[in-house]
BAZA-958715 format. One line per field, with one value per residue: residue number from 1; x, y, z of N, C-alpha, C in turn. Coordinates in nm, 4 decimals, padded with zeros to 6 digits. Example, Ala and Ser with C-alpha at 12.3 -4.5 7.8 and 13.67 -1.06 7.14 Angstrom:
BAZA-958715
num	1;2
n.X	01.3190;01.2850
n.Y	-00.5690;-00.2250
n.Z	00.7800;00.7080
ca.X	01.2300;01.3670
ca.Y	-00.4500;-00.1060
ca.Z	00.7800;00.7140
c.X	01.3200;01.2900
c.Y	-00.3300;00.0030
c.Z	00.7800;00.7870
//
This chain:
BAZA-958715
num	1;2;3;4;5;6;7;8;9;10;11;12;13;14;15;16;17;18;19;20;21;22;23;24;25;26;27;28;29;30;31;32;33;34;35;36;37;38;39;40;41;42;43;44;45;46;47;48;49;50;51;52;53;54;55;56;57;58;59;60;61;62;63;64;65;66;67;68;69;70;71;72;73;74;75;76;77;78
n.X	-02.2822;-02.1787;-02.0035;-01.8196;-01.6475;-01.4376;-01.3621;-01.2547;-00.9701;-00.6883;-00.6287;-00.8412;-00.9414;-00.7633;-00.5907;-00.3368;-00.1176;-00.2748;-00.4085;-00.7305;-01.1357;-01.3960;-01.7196;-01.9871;-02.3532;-02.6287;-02.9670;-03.2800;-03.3878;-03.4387;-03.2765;-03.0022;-03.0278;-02.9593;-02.7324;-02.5481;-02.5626;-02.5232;-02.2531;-02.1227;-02.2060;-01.9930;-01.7600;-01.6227;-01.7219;-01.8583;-02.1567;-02.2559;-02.0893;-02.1907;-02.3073;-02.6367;-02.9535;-02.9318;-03.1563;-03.1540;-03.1510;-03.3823;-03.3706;-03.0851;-02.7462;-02.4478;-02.1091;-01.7736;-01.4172;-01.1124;-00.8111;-00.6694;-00.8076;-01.0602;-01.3293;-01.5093;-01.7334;-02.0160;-02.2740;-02.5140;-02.7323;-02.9826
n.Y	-05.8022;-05.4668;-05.2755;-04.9218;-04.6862;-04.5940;-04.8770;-05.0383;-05.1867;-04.9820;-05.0583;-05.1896;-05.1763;-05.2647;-05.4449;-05.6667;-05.5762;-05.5879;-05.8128;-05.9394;-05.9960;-06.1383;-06.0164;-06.1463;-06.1511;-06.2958;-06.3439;-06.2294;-05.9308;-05.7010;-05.7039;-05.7290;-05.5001;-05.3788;-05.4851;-05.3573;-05.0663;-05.0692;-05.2058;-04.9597;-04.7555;-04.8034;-04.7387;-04.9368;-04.9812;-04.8044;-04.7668;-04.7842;-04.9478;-05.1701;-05.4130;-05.4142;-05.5502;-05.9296;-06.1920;-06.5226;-06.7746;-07.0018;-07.0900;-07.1873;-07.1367;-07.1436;-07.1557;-07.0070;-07.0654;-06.9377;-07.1160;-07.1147;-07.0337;-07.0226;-07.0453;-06.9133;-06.8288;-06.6619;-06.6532;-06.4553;-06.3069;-06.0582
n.Z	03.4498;03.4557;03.1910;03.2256;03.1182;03.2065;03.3370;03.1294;02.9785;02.9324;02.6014;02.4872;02.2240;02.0749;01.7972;01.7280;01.4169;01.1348;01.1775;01.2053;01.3435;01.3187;01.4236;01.5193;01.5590;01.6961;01.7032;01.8588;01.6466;01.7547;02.0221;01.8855;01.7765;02.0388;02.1545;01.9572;02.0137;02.2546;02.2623;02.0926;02.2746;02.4635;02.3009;02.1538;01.8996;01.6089;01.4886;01.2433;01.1538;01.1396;00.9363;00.7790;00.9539;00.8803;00.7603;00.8493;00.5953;00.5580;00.8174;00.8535;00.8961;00.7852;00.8866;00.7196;00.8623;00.8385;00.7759;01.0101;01.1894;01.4826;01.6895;02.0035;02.1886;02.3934;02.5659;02.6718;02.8679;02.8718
ca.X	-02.1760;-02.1834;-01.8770;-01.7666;-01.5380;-01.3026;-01.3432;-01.2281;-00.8534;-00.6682;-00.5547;-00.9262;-00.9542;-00.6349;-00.5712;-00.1942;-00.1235;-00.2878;-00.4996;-00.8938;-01.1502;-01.5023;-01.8046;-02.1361;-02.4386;-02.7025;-03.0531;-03.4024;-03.3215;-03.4600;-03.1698;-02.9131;-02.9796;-02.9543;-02.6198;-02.4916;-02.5570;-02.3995;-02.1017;-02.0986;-02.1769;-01.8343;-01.6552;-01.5426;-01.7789;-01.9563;-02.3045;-02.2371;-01.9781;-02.3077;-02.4585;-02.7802;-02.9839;-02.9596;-03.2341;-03.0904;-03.2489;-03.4187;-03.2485;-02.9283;-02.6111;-02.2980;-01.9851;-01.6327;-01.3311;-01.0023;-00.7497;-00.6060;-00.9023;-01.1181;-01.4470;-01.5105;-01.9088;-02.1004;-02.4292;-02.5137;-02.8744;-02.9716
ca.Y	-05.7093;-05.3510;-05.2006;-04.8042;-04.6625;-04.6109;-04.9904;-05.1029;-05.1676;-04.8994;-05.1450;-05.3081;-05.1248;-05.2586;-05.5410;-05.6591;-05.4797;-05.7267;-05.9073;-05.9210;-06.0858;-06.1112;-06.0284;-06.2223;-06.1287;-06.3887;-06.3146;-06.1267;-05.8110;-05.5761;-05.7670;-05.7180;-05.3199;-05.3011;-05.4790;-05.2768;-04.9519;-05.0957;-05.1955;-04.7957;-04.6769;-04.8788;-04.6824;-05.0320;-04.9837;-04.7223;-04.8362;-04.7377;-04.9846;-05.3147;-05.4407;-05.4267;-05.6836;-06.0215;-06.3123;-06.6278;-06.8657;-07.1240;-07.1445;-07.2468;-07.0581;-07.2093;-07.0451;-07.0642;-07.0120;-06.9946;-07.2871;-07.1449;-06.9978;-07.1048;-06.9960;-06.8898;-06.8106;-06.6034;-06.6532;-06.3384;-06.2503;-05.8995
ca.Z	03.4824;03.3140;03.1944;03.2218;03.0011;03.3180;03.3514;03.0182;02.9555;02.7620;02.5089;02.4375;02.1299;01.9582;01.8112;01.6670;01.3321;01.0252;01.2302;01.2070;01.3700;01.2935;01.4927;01.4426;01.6826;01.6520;01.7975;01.8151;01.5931;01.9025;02.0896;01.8294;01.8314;02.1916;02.1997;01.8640;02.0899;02.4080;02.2177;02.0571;02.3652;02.5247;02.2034;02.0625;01.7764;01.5563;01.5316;01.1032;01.0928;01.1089;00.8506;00.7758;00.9822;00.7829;00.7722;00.8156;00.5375;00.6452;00.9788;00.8838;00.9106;00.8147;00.8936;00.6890;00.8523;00.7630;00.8386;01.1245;01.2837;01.5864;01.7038;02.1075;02.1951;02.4586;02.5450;02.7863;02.9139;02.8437
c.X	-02.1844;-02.0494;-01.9107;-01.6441;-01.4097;-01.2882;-01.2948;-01.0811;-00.7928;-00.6072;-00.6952;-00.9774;-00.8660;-00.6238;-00.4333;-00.2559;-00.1594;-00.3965;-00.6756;-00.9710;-01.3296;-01.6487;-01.9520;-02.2458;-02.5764;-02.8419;-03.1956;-03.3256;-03.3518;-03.3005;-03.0230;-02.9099;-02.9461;-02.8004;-02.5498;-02.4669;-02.4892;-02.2678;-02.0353;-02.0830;-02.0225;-01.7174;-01.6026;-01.5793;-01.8604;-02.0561;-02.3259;-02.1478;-02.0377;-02.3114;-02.5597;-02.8111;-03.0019;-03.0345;-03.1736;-03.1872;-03.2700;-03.3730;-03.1482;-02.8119;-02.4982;-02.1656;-01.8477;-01.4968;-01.2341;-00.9230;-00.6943;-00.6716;-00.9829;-01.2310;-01.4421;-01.6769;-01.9203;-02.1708;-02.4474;-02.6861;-02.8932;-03.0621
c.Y	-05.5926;-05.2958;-05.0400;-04.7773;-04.6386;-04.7937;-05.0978;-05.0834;-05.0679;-04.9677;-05.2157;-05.2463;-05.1774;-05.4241;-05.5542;-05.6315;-05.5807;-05.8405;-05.8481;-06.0181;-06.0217;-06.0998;-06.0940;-06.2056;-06.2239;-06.3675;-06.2244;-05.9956;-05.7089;-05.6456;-05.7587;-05.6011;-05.3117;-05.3411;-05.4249;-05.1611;-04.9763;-05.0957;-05.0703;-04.7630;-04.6795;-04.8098;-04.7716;-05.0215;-04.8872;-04.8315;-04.8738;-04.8628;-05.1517;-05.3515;-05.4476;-05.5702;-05.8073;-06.1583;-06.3981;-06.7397;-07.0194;-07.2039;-07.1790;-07.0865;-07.1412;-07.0274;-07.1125;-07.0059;-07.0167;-07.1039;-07.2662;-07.0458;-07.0294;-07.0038;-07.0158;-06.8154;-06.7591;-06.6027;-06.5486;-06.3208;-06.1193;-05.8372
c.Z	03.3846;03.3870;03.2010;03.1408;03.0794;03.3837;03.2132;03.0267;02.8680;02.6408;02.4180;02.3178;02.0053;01.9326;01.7261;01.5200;01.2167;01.0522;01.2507;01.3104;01.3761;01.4273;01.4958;01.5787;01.6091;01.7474;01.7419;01.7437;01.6871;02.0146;02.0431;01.7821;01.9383;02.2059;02.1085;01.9129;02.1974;02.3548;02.1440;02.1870;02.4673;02.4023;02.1729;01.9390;01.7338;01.4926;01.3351;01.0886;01.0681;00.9723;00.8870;00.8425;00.8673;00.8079;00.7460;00.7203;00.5346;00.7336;00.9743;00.8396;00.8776;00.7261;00.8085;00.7229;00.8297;00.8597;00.9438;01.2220;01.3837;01.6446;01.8576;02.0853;02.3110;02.4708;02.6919;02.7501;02.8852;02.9307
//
């Protein structure tokens, strides 16, 4: 499904006032520019606002979140 910027809610920019929520893109690094630019090009995100790509060492990742946080996943084709 591709979005348009006349297909996005006017609200999907905002989130309540205090509240964060982290983004984590996991993938080929040619795969994790292309959706860094899609998600600029949708104006949710300046492309400046990444980090630098980061090597995960020696395949593991662990995540910590806080105590009243919960994790939701996407796996999308490109």
């Amino acid at each position: 499904m591709s979005f348009t910027e006349s297909t996005l809610p006017t609200d999907f920019d905002r989130l309540p006032t205090g509240s964060t929520i982290r983004h984590i893109l996991l993938g080929r690094p040619s795969d994790i520019r292309q959706t860094i630019h899609l998600l600029h090009n949708l104006r949710y995100v300046e492309t400046s606002q990444w980090s630098t790509l980061i090597e995960v060492p020696d395949n593991r990742l662990i995540l910590r979140p806080d105590a009243d946080q919960m994790i939701s996943m996407l796996v999308r084709r490109l």
